[in-house]
N, C-alpha and C positions, 0 to 999 in steps of 0.2 A: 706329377707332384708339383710342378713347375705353378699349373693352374691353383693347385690347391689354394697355394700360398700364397697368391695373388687374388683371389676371393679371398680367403682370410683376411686379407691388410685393406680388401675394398671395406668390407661390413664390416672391420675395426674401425674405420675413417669414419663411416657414416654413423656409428655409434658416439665416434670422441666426437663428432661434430652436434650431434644431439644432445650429448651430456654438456658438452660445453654452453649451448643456447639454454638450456634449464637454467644455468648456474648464472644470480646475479648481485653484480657487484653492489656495496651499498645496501642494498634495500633486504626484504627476508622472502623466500621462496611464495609466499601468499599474496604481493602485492602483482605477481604474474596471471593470479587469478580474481584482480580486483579489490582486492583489501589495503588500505593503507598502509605504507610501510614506516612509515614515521623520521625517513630521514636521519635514523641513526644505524649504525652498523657496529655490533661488538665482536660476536664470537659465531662460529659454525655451530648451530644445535641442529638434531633430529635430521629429518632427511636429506639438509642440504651439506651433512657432515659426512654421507654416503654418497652422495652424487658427487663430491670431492673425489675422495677416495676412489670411486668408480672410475674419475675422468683418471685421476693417476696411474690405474693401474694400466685402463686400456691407453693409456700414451705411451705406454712402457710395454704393454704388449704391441701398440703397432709397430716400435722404435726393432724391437725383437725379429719381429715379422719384415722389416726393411733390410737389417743385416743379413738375415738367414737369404734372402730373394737376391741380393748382393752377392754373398759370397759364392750364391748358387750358380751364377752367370759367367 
């Protein structure tokens, strides 16, 4: 069990780490793929309003995954 959850919180790590390299500040998700981004920033649309979301929840499932490994010890 021990191992489980210590895989678990590794491929959470590496996922928050991925989600968070997508996510940029400033500019809009397209200008990672070479489009101009125009130097303005408003609001979260379309899929960089999931890739939010996404990094929240797995920061919050690793954070879950660290006390459970914690109080297991």
């Amino acid at each position: 069990m021990d191992n489980i959850i210590a895989i678990a919180q590794i491929v959470i790590a590496v996922i928050l780490m991925i989600l968070i390299l997508l996510q940029q500040r400033g500019t809009a998700l397209g200008s990672a793929f070479g489009q101009d981004g125009g130097g303005t920033y408003t609001s979260q649309r379309g899929i960089q309003k999931h890739i939010f979301w996404a990094t929240v929840a797995a920061a919050g499932l690793f954070l879950v995954l660290a006390v459970v490994n914690l109080v297991k010890q």
